[in-house]
ZATORRO-525615 format. One record per residue (C-alpha): residue in three letters; x, y, z. Coordinates in pm, whole numbers, padded with zeros to 5 digits, always signed. Example, Ala and Ser with C-alpha at 12.3 -4.5 7.8 and 13.67 -1.06 7.14 Angstrom:
BEGIN
ala+01230-00450+00780
ser+01367-00106+00714
***
This chain:
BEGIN
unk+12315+06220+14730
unk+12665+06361+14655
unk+12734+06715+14465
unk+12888+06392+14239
unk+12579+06226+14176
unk+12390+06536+14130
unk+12637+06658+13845
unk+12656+06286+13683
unk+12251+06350+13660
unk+12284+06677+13543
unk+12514+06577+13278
unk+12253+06311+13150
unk+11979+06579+13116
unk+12258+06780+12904
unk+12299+06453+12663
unk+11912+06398+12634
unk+11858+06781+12582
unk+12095+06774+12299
unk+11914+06407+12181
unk+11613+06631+12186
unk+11744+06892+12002
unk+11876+06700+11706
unk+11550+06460+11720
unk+11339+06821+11641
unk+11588+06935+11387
unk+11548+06595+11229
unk+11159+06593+11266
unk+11183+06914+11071
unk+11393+06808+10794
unk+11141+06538+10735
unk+10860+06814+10742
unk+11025+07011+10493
unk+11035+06683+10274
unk+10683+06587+10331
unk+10564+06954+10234
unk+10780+06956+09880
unk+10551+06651+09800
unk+10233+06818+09941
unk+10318+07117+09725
unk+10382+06850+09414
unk+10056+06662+09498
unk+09837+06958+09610
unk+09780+06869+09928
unk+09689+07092+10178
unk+09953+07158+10451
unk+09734+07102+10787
unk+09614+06767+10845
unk+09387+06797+11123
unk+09237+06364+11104
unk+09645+06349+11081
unk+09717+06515+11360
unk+09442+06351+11578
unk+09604+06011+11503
unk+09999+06125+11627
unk+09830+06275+11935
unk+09626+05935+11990
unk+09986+05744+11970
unk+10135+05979+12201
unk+09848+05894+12468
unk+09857+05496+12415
unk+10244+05483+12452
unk+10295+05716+12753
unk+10401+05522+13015
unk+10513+05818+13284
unk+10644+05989+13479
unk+10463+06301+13283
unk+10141+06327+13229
unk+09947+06232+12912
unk+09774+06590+12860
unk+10129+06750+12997
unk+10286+06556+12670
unk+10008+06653+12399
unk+09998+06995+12480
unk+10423+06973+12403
unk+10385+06787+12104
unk+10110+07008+11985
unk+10368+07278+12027
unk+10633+07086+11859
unk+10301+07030+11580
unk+10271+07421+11563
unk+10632+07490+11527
unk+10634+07229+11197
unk+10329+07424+11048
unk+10538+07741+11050
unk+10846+07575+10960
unk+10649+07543+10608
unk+10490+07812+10605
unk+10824+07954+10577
unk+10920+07694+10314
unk+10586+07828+10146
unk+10673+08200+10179
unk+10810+08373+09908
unk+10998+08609+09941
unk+10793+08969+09795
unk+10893+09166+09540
unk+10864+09472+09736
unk+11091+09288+10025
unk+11444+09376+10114
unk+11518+09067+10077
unk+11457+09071+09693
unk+11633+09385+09657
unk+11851+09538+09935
unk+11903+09820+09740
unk+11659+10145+09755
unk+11418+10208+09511
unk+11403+10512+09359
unk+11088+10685+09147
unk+11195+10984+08942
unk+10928+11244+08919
unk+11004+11541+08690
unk+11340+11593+08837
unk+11226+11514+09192
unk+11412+11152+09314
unk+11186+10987+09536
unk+11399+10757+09775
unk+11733+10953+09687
unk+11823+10986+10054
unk+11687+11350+10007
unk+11374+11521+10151
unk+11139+11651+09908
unk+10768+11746+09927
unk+10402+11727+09758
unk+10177+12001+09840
unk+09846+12114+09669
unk+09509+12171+09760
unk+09261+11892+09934
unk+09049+11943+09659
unk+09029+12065+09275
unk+08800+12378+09306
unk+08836+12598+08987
unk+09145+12706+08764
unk+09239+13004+08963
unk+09248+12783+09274
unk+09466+12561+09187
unk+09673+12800+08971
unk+09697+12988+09295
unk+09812+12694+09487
unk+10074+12629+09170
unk+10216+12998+09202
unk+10334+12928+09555
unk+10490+12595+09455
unk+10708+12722+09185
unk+10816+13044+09412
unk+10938+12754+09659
unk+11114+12560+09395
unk+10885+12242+09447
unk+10798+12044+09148
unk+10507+11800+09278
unk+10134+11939+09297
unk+09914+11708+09481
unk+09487+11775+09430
unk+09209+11537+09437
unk+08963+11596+09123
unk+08779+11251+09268
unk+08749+11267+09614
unk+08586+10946+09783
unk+08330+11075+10069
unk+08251+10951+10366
unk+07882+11156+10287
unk+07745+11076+09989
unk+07605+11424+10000
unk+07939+11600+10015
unk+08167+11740+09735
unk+08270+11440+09557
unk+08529+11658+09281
unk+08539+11800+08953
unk+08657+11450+08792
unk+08796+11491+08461
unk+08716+11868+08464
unk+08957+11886+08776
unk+09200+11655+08637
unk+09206+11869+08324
unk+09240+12175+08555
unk+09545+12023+08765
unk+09702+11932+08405
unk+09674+12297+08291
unk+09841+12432+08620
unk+10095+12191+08619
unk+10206+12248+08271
unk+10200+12634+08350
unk+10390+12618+08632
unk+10628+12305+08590
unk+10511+12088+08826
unk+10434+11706+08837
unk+10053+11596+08927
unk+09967+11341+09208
unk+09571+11297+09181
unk+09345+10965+09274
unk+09207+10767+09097
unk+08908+10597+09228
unk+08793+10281+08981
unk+09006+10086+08734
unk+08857+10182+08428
unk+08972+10507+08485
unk+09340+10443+08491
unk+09409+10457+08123
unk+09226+10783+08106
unk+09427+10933+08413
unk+09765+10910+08234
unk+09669+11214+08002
unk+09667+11446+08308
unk+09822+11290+08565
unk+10216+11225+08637
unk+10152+10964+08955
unk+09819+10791+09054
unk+09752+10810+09383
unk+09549+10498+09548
unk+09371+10640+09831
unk+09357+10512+10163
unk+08985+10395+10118
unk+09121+10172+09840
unk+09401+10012+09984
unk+09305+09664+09884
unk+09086+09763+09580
unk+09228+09469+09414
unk+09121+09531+09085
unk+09244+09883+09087
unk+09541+09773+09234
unk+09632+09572+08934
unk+09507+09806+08704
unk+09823+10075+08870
unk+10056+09777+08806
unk+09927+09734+08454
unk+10063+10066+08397
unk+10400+10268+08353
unk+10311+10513+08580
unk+10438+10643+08933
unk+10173+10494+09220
unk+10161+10646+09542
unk+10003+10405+09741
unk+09815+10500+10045
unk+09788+10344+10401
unk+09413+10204+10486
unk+09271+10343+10777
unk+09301+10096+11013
unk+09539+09851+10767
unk+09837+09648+10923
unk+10144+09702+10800
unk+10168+09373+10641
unk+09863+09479+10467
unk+09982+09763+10370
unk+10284+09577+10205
unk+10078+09318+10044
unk+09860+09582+09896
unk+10202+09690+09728
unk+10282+09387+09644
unk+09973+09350+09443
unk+10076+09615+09200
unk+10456+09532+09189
unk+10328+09171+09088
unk+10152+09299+08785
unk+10499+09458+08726
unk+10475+09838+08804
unk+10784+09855+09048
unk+10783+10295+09086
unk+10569+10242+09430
unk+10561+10494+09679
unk+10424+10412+09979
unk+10256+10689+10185
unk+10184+10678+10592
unk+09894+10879+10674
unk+09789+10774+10957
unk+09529+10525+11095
unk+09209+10478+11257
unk+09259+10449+11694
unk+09025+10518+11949
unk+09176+10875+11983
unk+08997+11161+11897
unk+09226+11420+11978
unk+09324+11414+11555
unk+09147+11294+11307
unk+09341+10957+11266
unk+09672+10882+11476
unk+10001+10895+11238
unk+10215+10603+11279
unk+10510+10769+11308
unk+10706+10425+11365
unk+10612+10301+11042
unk+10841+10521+10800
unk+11132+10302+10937
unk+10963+09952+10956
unk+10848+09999+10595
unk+11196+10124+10470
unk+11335+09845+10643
unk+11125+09532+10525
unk+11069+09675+10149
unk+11268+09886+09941
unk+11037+10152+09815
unk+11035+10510+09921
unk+10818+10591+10231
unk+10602+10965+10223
unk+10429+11073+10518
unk+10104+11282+10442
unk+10075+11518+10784
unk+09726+11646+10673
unk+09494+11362+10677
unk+09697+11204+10978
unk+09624+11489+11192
unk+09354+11662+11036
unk+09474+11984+11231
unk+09649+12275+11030
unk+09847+12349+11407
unk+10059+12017+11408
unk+10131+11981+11066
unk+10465+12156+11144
unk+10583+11946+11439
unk+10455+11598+11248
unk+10624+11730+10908
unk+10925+11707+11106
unk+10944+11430+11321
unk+10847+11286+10931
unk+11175+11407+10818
unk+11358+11292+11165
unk+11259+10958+11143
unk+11384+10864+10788
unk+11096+10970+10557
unk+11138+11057+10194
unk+10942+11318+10132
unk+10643+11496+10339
unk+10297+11543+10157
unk+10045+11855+10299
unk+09731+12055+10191
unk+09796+12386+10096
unk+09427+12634+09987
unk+09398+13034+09907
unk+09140+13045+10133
unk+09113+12724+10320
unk+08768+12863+10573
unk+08578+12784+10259
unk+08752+12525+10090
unk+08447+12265+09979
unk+08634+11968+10187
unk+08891+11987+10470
unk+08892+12293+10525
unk+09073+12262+10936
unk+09347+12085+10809
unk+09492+12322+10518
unk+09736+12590+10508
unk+09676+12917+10311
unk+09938+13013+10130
unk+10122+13284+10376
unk+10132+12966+10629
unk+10243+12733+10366
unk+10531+12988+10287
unk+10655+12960+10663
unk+10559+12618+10671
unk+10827+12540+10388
unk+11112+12809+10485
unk+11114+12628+10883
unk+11092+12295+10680
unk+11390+12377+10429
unk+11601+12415+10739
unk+11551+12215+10982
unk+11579+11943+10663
unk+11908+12056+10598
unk+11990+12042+10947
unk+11895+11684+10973
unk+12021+11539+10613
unk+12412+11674+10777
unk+12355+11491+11084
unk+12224+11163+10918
unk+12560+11229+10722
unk+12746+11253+11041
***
């Protein structure tokens, strides 16, 4: 055969790839059409008997050279690809989704702008102990000009027989501080019913990790006109994560702020393993303001400095630690929170290697 021949073939396989390719496109306009009447009728989407029968015609007219399996596992492809062709026709877009809003949300917090291209920061204690605990913890906020007090007056367990929180008593407490000392309250909230009774006290409601897709108390926060910070599960997907959101945004509470704080691997070197990678993922697929909580990622009062700032580094918008006067006999946590002397140093390094950063993101 002549290099003449062998390009005139080559040339045919060109003009029946391109055949192909408009024959697919065409395939798929025709599954689009078919799934706007499936949506109109109620019809599911997969049609497995369906399915069957255009792989059955596919084996009875298959006359060579390829084989008849070789040929159903293709069209089963081609079969796969016109499932998620309307699955995308089916999709959506979220409310929480770039896509609905390119532009940044931001969550305004007693002077604090949440997702203003700014660093800030939510400290507090693990735990609401007593008044002079937390006022303690308050004191050394306001001398470093913060405004948000995190503290847990529920605290979900893993023990049943550990401290569990003051509950309203601590909520009260963490009111009384906050007022005192001018700063905003992040607290959790554990069970729906409790929501309406939380806005007295608190200025955002936290959803906890362990609650991630507590459905119902997810629509209770977006029932509400109150801040949510909206915590990671432990070993929760970031889709998950973002649907969990969505859930609340839905209900049509749009001040979310989603916090990374880590997740549940097979390491054991910290107490979960901070996903460092998904402050920019989540920035980029949603528009809500991303906080990474260095305590309960590491669990280790050493690397909450060097996490705190690859937080910053990588895009977060603001950093969320565990501060205690005397963390060796806090009631929970007590390895993974600062006392106050550390939390000052903690904050001054903080303060500037944030500045540092925010003029080279500017750059």
């Amino acid at each position: 055969m002549s290099s003449k021949d062998l390009e005139t073939l080559r040339l045919q396989v060109d003009e029946i790839n391109l055949k192909i390719l408009q024959l697919l496109n065409d395939r798929g306009k025709v599954v689009q059409e078919i799934n706007k009447l499936r949506e109109v009728q109620g019809v599911k989407r997969f049609d497995p008997v369906r399915e069957r029968k255009m792989l059955d015609m596919i084996s009875e007219n298959n006359h060579g050279p390829f084989e008849t399996s070789t040929l159903q596992h293709i069209f089963k492809q081609v079969f796969q690809m016109s499932l998620e062709l309307q699955e995308d026709d089916n999709r959506k877009a979220l409310l929480v989704s770039r896509k609905k809003k390119p532009e940044d949300t931001i969550v305004e917090i007693n002077g604090e702008k949440i997702g203003d291209g700014q660093v800030h920061f939510i400290m507090g204690p693990c735990a609401v102990e007593s008044y002079e605990q937390v006022r303690s913890v308050g004191q050394a906020l306001q001398k470093q000009g913060l405004k948000l007090m995190r503290g847990g007056a529920f605290k979900p367990r893993t023990s049943p027989y550990d401290f569990q929180g003051l509950g309203v008593e601590g909520l009260k407490i963490l009111r009384q501080v906050g007022d005192e000392c001018g700063l905003a309250i992040v607290s959790e909230i554990l069970n729906p019913k409790d929501i309406e009774m939380a806005l007295d006290y608190v200025d955002v409601i936290q959803i906890g990790a362990r609650n991630m897709q507590n459905f119902d108390l997810l629509r209770a926060a977006g029932d509400v006109k109150k801040p949510i910070l909206l915590k990671r599960g432990l070993s929760a997907t970031i889709e998950e994560f973002i649907y969990a959101a969505e859930y609340i945004i839905a209900q049509g509470n749009g001040e979310i702020i989603l916090c990374e704080r880590g997740i549940r691997t097979y390491e054991r070197a910290t107490r979960n393993t901070l996903d460092i990678s998904a402050v920019p993922i989540l920035k980029q697929e949603t528009h809500l303001p991303v906080v990474v909580d260095v305590t309960h990622s590491t669990g280790r009062r050493d690397l909450l400095l060097p996490t705190a700032k690859a937080a910053i580094a990588i895009g977060a918008d603001a950093v969320m630690a565990e501060v205690h006067p005397d963390p060796a006999v806090a009631l929970s946590d007590s390895a993974q929170q600062m006392n106050i002397p550390q939390f000052h140093s903690f904050m001054d390094e903080l303060k500037a290697f944030k500045n540092i950063n925010v003029q080279t993101r500017k750059v």
